[in-house]
N, C-alpha and C positions, 0 to 999 in steps of 0.2 A: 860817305855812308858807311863806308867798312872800319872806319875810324869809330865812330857814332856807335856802332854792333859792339866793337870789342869793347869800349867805353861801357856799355850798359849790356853787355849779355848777362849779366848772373838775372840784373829784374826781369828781359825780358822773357828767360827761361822759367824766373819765378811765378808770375802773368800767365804765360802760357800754359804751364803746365795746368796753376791754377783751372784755366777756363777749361782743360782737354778734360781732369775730373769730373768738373759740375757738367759737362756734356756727357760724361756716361753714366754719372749716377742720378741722375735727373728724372730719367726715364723709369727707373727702379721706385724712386722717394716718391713721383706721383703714382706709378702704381698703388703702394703701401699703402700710401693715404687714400685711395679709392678705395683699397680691401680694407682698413681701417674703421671706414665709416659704412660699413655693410655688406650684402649683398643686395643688388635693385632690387626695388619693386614691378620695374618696367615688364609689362605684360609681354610674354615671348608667343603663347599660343594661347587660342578660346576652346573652352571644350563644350558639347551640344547642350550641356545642363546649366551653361552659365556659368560654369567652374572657369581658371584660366590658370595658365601654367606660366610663373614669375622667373626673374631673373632669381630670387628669394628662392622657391622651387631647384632649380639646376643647378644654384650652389648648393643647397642640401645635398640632392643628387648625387652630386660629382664627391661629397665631400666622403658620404658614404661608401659609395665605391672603391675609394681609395683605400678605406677602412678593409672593406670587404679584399681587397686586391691581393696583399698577403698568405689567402686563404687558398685562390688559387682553385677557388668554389668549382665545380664542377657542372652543377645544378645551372649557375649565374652563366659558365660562359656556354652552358649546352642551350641556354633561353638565347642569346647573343646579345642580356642585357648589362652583360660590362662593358659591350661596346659606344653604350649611350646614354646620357644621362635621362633624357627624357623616357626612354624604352623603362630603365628603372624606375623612376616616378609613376610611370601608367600604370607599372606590375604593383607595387606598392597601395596605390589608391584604389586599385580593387580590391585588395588583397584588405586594405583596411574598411572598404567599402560593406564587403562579407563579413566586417567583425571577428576577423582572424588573426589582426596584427593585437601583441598584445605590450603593455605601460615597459618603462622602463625596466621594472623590476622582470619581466621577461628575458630582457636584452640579459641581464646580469645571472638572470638562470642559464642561458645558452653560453656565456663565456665560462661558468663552471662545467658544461658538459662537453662541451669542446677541449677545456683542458684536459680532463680525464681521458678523455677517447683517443688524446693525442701525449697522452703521460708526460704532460708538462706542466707546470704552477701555474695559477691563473695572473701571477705576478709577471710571466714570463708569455702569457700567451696577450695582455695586455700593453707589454711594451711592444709584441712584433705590429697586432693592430695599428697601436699610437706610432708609428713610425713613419706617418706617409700622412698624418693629421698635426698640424700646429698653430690650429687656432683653441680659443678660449672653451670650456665645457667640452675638454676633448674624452675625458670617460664618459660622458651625455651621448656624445657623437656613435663611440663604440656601441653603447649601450644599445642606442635608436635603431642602428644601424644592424647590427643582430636580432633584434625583433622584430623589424622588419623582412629580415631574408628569411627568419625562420614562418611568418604570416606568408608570405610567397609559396614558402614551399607549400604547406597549410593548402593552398586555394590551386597548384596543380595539381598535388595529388587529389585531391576532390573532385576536383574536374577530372582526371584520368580516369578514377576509378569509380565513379556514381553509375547506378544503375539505373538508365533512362526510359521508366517503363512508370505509365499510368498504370494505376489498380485495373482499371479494364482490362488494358492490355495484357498485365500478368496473367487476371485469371483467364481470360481469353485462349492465352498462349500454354497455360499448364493444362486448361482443359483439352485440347487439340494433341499437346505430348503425350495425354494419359489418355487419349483416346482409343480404347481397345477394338481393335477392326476383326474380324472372323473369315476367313472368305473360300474358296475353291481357290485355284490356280492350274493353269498348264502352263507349264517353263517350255518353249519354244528354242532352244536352242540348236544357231544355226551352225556352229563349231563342231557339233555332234550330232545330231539332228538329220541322217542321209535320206528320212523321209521325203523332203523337201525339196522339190526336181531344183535342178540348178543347169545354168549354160556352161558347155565345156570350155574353159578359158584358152584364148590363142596364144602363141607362142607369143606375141608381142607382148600382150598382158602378163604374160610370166615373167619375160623378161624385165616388164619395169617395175613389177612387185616383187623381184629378187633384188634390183638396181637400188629401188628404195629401202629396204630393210638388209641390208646384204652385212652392215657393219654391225645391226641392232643386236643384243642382247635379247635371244627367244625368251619372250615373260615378259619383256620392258614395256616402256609406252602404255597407253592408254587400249589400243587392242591385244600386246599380246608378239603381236609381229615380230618377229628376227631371226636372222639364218646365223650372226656369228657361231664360228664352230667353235664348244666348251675346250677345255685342258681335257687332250686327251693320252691314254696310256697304254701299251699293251704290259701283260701280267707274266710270269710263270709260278707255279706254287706247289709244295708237297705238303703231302695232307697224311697224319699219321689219325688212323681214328683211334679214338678210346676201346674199343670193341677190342684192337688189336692191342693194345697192351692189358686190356683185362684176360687175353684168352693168353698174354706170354706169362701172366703173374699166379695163372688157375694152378697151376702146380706148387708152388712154393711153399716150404715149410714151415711158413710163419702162418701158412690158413690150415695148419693139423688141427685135430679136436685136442692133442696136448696141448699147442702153443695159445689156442684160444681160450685154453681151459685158464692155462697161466695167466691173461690180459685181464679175466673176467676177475680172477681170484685178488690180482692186484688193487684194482679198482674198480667194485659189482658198480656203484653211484655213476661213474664214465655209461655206462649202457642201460640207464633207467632202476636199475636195482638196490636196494635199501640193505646195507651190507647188515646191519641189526636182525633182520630177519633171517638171516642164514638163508638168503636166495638161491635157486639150483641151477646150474649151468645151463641144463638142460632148455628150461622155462627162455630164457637168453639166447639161446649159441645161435640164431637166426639171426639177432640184430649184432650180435660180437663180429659174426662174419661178415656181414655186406661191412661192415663200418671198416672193420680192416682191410677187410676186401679196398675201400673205397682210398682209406692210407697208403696201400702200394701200389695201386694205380698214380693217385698223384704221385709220391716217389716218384715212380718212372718215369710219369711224364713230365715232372719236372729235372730228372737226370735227360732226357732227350732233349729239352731243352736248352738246360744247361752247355749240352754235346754241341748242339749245331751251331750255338752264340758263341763257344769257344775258336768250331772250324772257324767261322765265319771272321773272327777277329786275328785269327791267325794269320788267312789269309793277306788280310791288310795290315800287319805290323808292320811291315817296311813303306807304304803308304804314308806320302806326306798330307796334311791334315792344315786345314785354314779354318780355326774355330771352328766349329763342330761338325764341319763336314770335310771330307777327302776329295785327295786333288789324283783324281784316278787316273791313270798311264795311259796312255793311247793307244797301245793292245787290252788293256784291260777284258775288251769284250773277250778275250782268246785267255787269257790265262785266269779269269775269274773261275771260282770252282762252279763245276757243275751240281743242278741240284740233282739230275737224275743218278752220277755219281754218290752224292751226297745218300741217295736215298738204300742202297744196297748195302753205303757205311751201315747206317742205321738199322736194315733188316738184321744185318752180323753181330752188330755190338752188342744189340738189347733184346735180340731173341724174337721178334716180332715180324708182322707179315709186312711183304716190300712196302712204303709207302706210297701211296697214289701220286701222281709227277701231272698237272695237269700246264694249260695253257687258254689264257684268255682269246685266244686265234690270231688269224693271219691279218685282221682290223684294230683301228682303233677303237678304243671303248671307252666312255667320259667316265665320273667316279659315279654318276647317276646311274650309269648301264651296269659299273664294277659291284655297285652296291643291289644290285639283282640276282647276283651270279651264284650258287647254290654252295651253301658252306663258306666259302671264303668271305664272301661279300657281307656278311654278316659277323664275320670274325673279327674280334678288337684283342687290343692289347692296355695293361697298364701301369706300363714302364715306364709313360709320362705323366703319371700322375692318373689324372680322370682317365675313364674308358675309351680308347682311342680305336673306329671302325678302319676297318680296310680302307674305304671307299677314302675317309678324310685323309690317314697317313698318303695314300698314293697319290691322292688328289693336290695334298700342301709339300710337294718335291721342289729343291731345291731348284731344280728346271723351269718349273712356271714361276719363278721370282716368291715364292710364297715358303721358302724355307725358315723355319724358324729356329732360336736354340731349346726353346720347350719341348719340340717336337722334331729334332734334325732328323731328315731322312732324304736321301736322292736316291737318283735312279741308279742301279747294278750292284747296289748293293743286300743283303738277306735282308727282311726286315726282324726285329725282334719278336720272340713266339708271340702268335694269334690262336686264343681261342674261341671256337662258336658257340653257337648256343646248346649245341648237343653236347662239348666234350671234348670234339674233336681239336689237335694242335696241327696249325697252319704255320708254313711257314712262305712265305712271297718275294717277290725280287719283279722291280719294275726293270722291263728291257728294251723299252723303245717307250719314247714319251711325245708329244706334240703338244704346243702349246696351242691358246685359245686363238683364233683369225680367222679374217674373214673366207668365206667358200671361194675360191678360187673361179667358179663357172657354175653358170646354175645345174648345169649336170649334177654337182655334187650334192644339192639342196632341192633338187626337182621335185620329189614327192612331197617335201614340206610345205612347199610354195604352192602347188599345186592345192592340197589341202588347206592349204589358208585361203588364197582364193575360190575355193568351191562356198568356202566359209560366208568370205563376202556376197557371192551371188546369192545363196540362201537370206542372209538377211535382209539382202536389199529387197528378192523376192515379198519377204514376211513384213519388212516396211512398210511395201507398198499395199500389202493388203491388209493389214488392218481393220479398216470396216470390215470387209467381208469376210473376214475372222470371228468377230465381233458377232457379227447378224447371224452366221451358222451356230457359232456357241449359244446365243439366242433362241435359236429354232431348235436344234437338236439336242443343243445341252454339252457340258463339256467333255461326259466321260465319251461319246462317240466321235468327239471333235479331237479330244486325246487319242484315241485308237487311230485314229486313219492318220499321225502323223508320231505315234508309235512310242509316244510314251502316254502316261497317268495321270490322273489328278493327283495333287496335291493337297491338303488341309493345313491351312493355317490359324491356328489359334491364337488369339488379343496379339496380334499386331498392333506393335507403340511405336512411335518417335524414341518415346523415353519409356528404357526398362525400368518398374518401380521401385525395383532391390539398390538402384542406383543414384535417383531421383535427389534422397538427403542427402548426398554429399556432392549434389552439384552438377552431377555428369550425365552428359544426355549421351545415352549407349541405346543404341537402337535395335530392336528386336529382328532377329534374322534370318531372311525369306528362304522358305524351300529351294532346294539345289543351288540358287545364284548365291545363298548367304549375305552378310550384310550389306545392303546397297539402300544407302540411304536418301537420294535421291528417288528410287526407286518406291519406298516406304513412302515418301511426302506425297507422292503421285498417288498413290492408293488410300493415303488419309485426306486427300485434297476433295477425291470422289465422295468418299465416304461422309465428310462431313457436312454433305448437299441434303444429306440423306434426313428422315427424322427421328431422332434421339429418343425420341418418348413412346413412339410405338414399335413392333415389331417391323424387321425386315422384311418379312416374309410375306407380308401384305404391299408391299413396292415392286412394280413393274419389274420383272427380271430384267427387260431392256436399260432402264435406269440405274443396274447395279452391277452390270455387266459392260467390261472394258476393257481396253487394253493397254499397257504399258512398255515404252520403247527402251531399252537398255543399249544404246550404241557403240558404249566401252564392250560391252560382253556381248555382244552382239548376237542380243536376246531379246526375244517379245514376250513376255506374260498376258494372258488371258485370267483376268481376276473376275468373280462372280461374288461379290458379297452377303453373305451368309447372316452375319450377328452382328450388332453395333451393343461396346459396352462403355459408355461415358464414364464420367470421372463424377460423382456425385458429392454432396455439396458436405458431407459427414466427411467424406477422405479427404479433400481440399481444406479442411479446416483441420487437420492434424498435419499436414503435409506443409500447408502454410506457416508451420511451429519454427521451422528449416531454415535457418539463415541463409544457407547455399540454394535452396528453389529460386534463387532471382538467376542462378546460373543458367536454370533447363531453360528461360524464359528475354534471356538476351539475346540480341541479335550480332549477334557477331560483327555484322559488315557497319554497324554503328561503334567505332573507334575511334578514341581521339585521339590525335596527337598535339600531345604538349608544347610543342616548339614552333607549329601552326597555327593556333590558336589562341597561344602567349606572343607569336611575334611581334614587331613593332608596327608591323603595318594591319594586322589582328585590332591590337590594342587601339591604335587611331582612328581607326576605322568604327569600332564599337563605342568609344566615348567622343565621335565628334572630333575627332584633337587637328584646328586651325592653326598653320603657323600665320603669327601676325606681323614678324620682320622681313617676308620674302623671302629669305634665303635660308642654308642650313643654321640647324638650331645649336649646334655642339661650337663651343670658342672656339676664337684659333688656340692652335698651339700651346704657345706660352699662357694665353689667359688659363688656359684647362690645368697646365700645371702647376703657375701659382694657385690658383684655388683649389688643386688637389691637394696641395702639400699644405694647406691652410689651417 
């Protein structure tokens, strides 16, 4: 045998090898010849019209996709129909279905605006397509394949964006928005409101209405509720008025009747005078004086200024510095200059009465409280530019993380001159700072809490009585119903959904109620009554019981007593100028009808609406390898 081997190995290596070829390429050659001769006809799925979805079909599919795959479509993989050939063919067929896919020459319109958009040749943007297609009529393939995605897109945005409103319905819904309502009102407000007996809340109740809101932001949430404690600061400040450098400047030689005479003679036009008329000083030297007058007051208070931004940087020369703020010593507090010192500098150097030294006290004060405080609090600076208040510099310190380089400022250092609205120049120094957290115990939050829940028992009170709110305002009317719980009537005049100033450009801005302001939830409930009502006669002939009601505001934790007065509809002359309005389908949408694209194109959407049967049993996508010879086809 081993004889026999070595005798004939070359044939039998030649034989062999032969048959291990035709075993691998066998498999390849009948492929070929199966893509050769087609794509099947073999029915893969029935759809409910009688239509059916071919083996013919899913190569197309597949073959476009591949086209489109380069593209890297956004639109295609946000639908998730590159993940299947069928999902593409459903999107496709209705899409053609709607008469929105358009002829080849389409396809060849979208691969020149694709080049442009993408600053490449169409020779160039054609080879990347043709790169993943290599069968016969491959610029056909491109071509189809493009006006196809672009009829797709076509049929979601129209779907996205249609505006799904019967004519009824619109004018239905713009007559209801333009429905001008009139009416009395008393705002019931239980937050302010101490008319309104309320139960003294036990400590327990305190305690778990500080437990719940303890971390909240007061103003946050839907009531309002929160004890967190703001950024807080304490102050000191010297305060130079204007008064006192007008009364150091009364003496100076520049306000003689020579010196003004000279100002006047230099240039009469500077103080209203026509130097051609030989103007008399006389007629003048009232407005020559305050106005100089008014020059060396500034002067000085800008030489005062100047002075104490000098001290103050002196101070800190030797201060190292981390971007625009200082890395202040750890005695700092002790060798910082004093302002009260500071202030006796200034009585000496500039001739003027001591400066006032004051102090925000022995508490902390938020910039809410800072920004109350008389003179200061109102004092800004604009050495960063725009107008910068007390309250915000002290409030945006380096300390509460809110340092910035537009506006660097921390705590113990002078801040740069502040003037108020009088005149006067401020100058401040934050000396103790605390940041925003939560209250420690409700001791520190007691009266807050305390007054938010008086809050709530008032309106649970006003909740509950209702009717009997209702039936007194009924009986007695509302201004007596207003006095015994201590405030007013209110008038409200054409209460709308939709203000008209607004209406043509779309926007439904709703008209906004005494004291509570806009609440528009609050508005539907009072147009909801109102439109029970009838339009074509006077109000005033309807049962006061009938137009009288009441409205619950649980966020504001308020009741309105509404009495309606006037109804003025929307007539049929304003609705045919108003309907000119491309944007009126906006007042007249409903919002909570939204589509979404990717829901409603999905694949299980699409099967679902055309019926689509699979008739092989099992998944419809090839395996594998069949998917990528016939992708690359």
């Amino acid at each position: 045998m081993l004889k026999f081997l070595r005798q004939y190995n070359q044939w039998i290596l030649a034989v062999g090898g032969t048959l291990l070829l035709i075993t691998f390429l066998m498999p390849n050659a009948i492929q070929r010849c199966g893509r050769d001769n087609g794509p099947t006809d073999a029915v893969f799925a029935r759809l409910a019209d009688g239509g059916t979805y071919t083996g013919g079909d899913q190569f197309t599919a597949q073959q476009e996709l591949a086209v489109l795959e380069p593209l890297r479509d956004q639109f295609v993989t946000g639908l998730g129909a590159d993940r299947s050939p069928e999902h593409w063919w459903l999107l496709v067929r209705e899409a053609t279905a709607a008469g929105l896919v358009d002829n080849i020459s389409g396809g060849k319109a979208e691969v020149e605006r694709i080049a442009a958009s993408q600053e490449i040749s169409v020779g160039q943007l054609m080879s990347l397509l043709l790169s993943n297609s290599r069968g016969d009529s491959k610029q056909e393939t491109v071509y189809r394949a493009l006006a196809n995605l672009a009829g797709v897109r076509r049929l979601v945005g129209l779907a996205a964006n249609v505006d799904r409103l019967s004519d009824r319905r619109f004018k239905n819904e713009i007559a209801r928005s333009m429905l001008g309502v009139s009416a009395d009102l008393v705002v019931l407000d239980a937050k302010t409101n101490a008319a309104i007996a309320a139960a003294v809340p036990t400590d327990a109740e305190l305690e778990a209405q500080f437990k719940l809101y303890a971390e909240a932001i007061p103003g946050s949430g839907e009531t309002g509720f929160g004890y967190r404690l703001p950024n807080r600061v304490k102050i000191e400040w010297l305060m130079i008025p204007k008064a006192s450098v007008e009364g150091a400047i009364a003496g100076s030689a520049q306000l003689s009747t020579l010196e003004l005479k000279k100002r006047f003679a230099a240039n009469p036009a500077l103080y209203g005078a026509d130097a051609a008329q030989n103007p008399a000083f006389a007629t003048y030297e009232a407005t020559v004086r305050q106005r100089t007058k008014d020059e060396l007051i500034k002067q000085r208070m800008d030489e005062v200024s100047k002075f104490v931004t000098d001290e103050s940087a002196l101070s800190l020369r030797s201060v190292k510095r981390t971007g625009a703020f200082y890395e202040l010593p750890a005695d700092w507090a002790n060798t910082m200059p004093s302002l009260q010192a500071l202030a006796l500098v200034l009585a000496k150097e500039f001739s003027i009465d001591l400066p006032v030294y004051q102090t925000s006290g022995a508490d902390f004060i938020s910039a809410a409280d800072l920004a109350q405080l008389p003179g200061i609090g109102r004092a800004s600076t604009s050495k960063f530019g725009s107008p910068l208040r007390t309250d915000a510099l002290a409030g945006g310190i380096r300390e509460f993380g809110a340092g910035t380089t537009q506006a660097p400022f921390q705590s113990a250092v002078i801040s740069p001159p502040m003037t108020s609205e009088a005149g006067d120049l401020y100058f401040f120094r934050v000396i103790a700072s605390d940041a925003s957290k939560a209250p420690a115990a409700l001791a520190d939050v007691r009266e807050a809490v305390l007054k938010d829940l008086a809050s709530v028992r008032r309106y649970e009170w006003l909740k509950a009585n209702q009717p009997q709110l209702v039936t007194e305002a009924v009986a007695t009317g509302l201004a007596p119903l207003a006095t015994k719980y201590g405030t007013i009537v209110e008038f409200a005049a054409q209460l709308r959904e939709a203000n008209p100033q607004f209406v043509q450009y779309g926007i439904r801005l709703p008209s906004p109620l005494p004291v509570v302001g806009t609440n528009a939830d609050a508005l539907k409930r009072i147009v909801d009554e109102a439109s029970t009502l009838p339009l074509t006669a006077s109000v005033s002939g309807v049962e006061v019981a009938k137009r009288t009601f009441a409205v619950d505001l649980p966020k504001q934790l308020t009741v309105l007593l509404v009495q309606i007065t006037d109804l003025t509809p929307l007539s049929a002359e304003e609705f045919a100028v108003m309907s000119t309005s491309p944007q009126l389908s906006g007042i007249a949408r409903d919002p909570t009808i939204a589509v979404d694209p990717r829901e409603l194109f999905s694949l299980a959407s699409l099967m679902e609406r055309s019926g689509f049967k699979n008739e092989r049993g099992g998944e419809l996508e090839t395996p594998a390898d069949d998917a990528q010879t016939n992708a690359t086809k």
